[in-house]
C-alpha positions as CSV (number, residue, x, y, z in Angstrom):
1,X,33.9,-46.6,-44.5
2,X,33.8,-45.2,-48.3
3,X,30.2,-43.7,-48.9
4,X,29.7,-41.9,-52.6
5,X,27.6,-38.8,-51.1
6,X,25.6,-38.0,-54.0
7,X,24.2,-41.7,-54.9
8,X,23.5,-41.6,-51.2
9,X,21.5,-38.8,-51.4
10,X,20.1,-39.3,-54.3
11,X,18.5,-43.2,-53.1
12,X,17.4,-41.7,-49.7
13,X,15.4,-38.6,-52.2
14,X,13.7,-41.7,-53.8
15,X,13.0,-43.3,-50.8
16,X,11.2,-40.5,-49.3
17,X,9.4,-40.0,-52.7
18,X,8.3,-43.2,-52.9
19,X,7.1,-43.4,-49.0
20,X,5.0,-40.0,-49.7
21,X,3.5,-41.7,-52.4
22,X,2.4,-44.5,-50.7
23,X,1.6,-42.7,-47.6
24,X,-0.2,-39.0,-49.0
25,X,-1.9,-38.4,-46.0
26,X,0.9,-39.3,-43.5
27,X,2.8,-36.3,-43.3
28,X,-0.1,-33.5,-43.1
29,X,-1.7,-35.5,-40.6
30,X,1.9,-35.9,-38.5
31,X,2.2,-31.8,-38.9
32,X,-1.4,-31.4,-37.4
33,X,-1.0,-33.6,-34.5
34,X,2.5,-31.5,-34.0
35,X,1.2,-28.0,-33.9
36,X,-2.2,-29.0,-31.7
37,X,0.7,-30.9,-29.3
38,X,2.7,-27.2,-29.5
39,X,-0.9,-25.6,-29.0
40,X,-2.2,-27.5,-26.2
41,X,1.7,-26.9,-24.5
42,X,1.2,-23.7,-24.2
43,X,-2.0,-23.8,-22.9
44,X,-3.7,-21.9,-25.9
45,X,-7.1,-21.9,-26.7
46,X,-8.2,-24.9,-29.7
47,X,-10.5,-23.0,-31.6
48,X,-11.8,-25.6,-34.7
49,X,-13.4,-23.5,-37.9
């Protein structure tokens, strides 16, 4: 199997351009939900401002 590296990189940068833009929120809410997960793992007290 023959794959042209850069036109697969660049389709998979456009890809992920055009998800963020349909999605904005997506991503900061999926890196809050990760860092209260790594918070309450370690048994650390959740302390909201």
């Amino acid at each position: 199997m023959e794959t042209d590296y850069d036109d697969y990189m660049t389709s998979a940068c456009e890809r992920s351009i055009r998800s963020r833009a349909d999605n904005p929120g997506r991503a900061k809410a999926r890196e809050a939900a990760h860092i209260v997960a790594i918070i309450e793992s370690k048994n650390l007290p959740l302390q909201l401002m």
